[in-house]
Every structure is written in structure tokens, then in C-alpha cells.
C-alpha positions as CSV (number, residue, x, y, z in Angstrom):
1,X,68.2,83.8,101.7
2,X,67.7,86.9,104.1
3,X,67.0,90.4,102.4
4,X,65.6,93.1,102.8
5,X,63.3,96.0,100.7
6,X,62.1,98.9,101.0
7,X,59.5,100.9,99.5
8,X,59.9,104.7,99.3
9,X,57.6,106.9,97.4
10,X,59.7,109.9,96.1
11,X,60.2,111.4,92.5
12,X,64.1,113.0,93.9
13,X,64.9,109.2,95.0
14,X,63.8,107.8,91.5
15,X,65.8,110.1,90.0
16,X,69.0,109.2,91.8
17,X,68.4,106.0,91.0
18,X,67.5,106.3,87.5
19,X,71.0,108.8,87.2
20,X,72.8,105.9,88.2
21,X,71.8,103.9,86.1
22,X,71.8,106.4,83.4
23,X,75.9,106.4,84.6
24,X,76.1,102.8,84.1
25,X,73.5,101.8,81.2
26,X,74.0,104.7,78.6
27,X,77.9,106.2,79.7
28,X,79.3,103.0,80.4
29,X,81.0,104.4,83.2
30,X,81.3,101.0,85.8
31,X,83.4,101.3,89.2
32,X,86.2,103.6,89.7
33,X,85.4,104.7,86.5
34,X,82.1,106.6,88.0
35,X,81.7,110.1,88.4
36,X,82.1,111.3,91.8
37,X,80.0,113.3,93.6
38,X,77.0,113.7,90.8
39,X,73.7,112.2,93.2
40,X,71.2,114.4,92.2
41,X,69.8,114.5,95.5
42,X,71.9,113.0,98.1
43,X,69.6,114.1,101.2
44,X,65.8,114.3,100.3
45,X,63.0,115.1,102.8
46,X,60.7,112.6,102.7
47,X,57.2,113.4,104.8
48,X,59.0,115.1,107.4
49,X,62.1,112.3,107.6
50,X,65.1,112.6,106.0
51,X,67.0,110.0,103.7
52,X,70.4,110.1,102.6
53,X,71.1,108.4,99.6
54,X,74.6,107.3,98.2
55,X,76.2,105.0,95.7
56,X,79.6,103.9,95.5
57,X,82.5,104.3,94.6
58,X,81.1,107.4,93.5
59,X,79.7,109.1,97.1
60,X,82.3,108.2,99.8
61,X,80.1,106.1,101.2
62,X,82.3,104.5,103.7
63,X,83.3,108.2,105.7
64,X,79.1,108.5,105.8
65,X,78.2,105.4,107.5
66,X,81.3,105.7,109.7
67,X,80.1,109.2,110.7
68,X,76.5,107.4,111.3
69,X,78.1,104.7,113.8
70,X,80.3,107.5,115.4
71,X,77.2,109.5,116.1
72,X,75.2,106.7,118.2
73,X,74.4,107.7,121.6
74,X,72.6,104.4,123.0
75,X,72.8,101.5,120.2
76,X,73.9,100.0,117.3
77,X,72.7,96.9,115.9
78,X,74.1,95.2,112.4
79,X,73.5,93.0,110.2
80,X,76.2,92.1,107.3
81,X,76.9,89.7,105.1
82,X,80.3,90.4,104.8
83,X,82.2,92.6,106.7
84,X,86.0,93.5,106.5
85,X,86.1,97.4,106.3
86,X,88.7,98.4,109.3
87,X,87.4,102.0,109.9
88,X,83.7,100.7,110.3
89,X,85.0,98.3,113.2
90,X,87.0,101.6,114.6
91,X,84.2,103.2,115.0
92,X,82.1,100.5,116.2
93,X,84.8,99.6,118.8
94,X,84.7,103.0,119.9
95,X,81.6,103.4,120.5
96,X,80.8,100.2,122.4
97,X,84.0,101.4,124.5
98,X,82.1,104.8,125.4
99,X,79.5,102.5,127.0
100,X,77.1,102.2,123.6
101,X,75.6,98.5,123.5
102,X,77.0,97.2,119.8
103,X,75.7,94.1,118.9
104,X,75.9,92.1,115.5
105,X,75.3,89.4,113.0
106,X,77.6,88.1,110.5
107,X,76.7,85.1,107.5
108,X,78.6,82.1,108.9
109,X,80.2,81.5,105.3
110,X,81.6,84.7,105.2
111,X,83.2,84.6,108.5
112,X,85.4,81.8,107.2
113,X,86.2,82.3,104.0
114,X,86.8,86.3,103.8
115,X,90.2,87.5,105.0
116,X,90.5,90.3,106.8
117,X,86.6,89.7,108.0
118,X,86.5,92.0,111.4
119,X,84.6,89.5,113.3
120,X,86.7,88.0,115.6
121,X,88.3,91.8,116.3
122,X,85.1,92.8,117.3
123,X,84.1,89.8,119.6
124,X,87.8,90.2,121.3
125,X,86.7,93.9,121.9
126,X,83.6,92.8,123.7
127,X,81.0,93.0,121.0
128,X,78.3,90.4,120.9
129,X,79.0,89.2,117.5
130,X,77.4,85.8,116.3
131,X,77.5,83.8,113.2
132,X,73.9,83.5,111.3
133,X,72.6,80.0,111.8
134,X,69.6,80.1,109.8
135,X,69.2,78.5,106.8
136,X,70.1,80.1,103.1
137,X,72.4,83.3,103.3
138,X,71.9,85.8,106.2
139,X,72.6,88.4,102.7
140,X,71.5,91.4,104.8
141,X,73.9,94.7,105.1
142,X,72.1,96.8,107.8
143,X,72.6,99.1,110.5
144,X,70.2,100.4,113.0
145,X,71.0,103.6,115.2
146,X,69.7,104.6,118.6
147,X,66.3,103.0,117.3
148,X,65.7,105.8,115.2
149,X,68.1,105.5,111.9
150,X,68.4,102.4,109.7
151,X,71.0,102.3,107.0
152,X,70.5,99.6,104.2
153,X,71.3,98.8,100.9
154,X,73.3,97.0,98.2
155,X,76.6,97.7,100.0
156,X,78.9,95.2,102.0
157,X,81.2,96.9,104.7
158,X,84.4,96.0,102.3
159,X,86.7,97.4,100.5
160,X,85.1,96.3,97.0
161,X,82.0,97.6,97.8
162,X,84.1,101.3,98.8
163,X,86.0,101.3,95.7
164,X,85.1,98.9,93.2
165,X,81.6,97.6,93.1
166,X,78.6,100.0,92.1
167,X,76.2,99.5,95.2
168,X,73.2,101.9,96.9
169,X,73.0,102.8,100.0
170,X,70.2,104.6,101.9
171,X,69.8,106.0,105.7
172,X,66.5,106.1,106.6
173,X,65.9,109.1,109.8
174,X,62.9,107.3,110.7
175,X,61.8,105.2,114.2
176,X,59.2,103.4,112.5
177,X,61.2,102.3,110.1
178,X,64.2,101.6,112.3
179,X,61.4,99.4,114.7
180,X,61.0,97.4,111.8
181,X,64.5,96.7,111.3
182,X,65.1,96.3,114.5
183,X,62.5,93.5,114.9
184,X,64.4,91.8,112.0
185,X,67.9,92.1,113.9
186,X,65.8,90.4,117.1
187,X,64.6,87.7,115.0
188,X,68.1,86.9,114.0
189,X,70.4,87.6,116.5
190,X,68.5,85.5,119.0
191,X,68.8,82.7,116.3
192,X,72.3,82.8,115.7
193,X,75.3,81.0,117.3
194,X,78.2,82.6,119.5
């Protein structure tokens, strides 16, 4: 399957991490049932780049990578496994409307069994959206902005992952990073089917 990691080097990021898992492991407090709001340190600068990090349901994580999307000024690029959340196609479709190039890659298997899966909306509005054709899962859930942002993580652009799944998200404020990312999008996208 496709995936993705990465390896950050910061004692304020452990401890969000380790406070959620605290949440889930010693409170028992699962989904909805999370305490919203309580990410130790939900922006942390990280050698001069900043990284937001999120989990959901308890951060609101869907307003924060719409605002991300909304923001783009030359590109977005996506990667998702699956991907119903209307709002994250608004934006999307707005911004490719307002002459940014959008471009994206949705697993195959998703595309056909998910309802409400935004990807033929987004092909009707234009948006060069193709189906993974490589083999195993294309299990990514990424976003790249402008060449300069990468958001990634746990979280699928759905409504579970808003409200009921615990997932992780982080956006990375870094072109290096981002270039790597963005090789990966290439390597797909240029793989993958209309």
C-alpha cells in the first residue's frame, strides 16, 4: 500500500501526541466522547517552520484544512484515500475557479464503493481528478499548498474522520518538505487513470 511518514524531532509534538493518547488509553474518552480543544500545543515552531498539529473530533480539524485550501494562491495537489467531505470540495472548486491549478488522486476502490465520494463533482468542475492505478491501496491523505505547505496525517476528508474517528493531522510550513511530497503526488498522478 501507499503511505506516508514523517519524522519530526520536537518534545511539544511528543507531547500532543502522548496527551492523546493519554485521552484515549488512561480516560477512555474515544470519539465524540473526546475533549475538545485540549492539544497542548496546537502550533509549534519547529527550526524556524511552523507545524500545526490537530486531532479529531476534538480540534475542528475540517474548518483548518478548509481554511489551508482557501488560502492557496498558485496550487493544490491531493492525495486521498477517501474523500466525501462537501466543504473540502467547496473550497477546492473555488479555488480552481479563481484560476488555482487543483489537481488530485483518489484510491480507485473508494471511488466506487463510498457514497457521497466528491470525485466525479470535482472532475465535472474541471479538476484533473484520476483514480490510483497502482497496485495495493493508494492509502495516502495529503495535501500540498503553493509548494510550500503539506498537510498529512491519519485523517480521511469524511465525515467519520470529522466527527467520529480519533485521527492526527499535521501541516507542515515547510518547502522542503512540501518538494518531497510533491515528488510523491508526481509519481502518482502521472500513474493513475482518468
Amino acid at each position: 500500500d501507499h503511505n506516508n511518514m514523517v519524522q519530526l524531532f520536537s518534545t511539544q509534538i511528543a507531547q500532543d501526541y502522548t496527551h492523546e493518547f493519554e485521552e484515549m488509553f488512561v480516560d477512555d474518552h474515544f470519539g465524540s466522547n473526546s475533549v475538545a480543544g485540549d492539544t497542548p500545543y496546537p502550533s509549534v515552531n519547529l527550526n524556524g517552520r511552523q507545524v500545526e498539529v490537530y486531532f479529531s473530533p476534538d480540534d475542528g480539524v475540517l474548518q483548518h484544512l478548509v481554511a489551508l485550501v482557501a488560502g492557496a494562491q498558485s496550487s493544490i495537489d491531493f492525495l486521498a484515500y477517501s474523500f466525501t467531505a462537501d466543504e473540502l470540495a467547496d473550497a477546492m472548486i473555488a479555488r480552481a475557479q479563481a484560476g488555482v491549478r487543483v489537481r488530485g488522486v483518489m484510491e480507485d476502490n473508494q471511488i466506487e464503493s463510498n457514497q457521497g465520494t466528491e470525485f466525479e463533482r470535482l472532475r465535472q468542475a474541471g479538476i484533473p481528478v484520476y483514480r490510483d492505478t497502482l497496485s495495493g491501496l493508494m492509502h495516502h491523505k495529503v495535501i500540498v499548498v503553493d509548494g510550500q505547505v503539506v498537510e498529512l496525517g491519519s485523517y480521511n476528508y469524511s465525515a467519520s474522520a470529522e466527527s467520529r474517528n480519533d485521527e492526527n493531522v499535521m501541516i507542515v510550513h515547510d518547502p522542503q518538505v512540501a518538494g518531497q511530497y510533491t515528488a510523491e503526488f508526481e509519481r502518482i498522478f502521472t500513474r493513475s487513470s482518468q
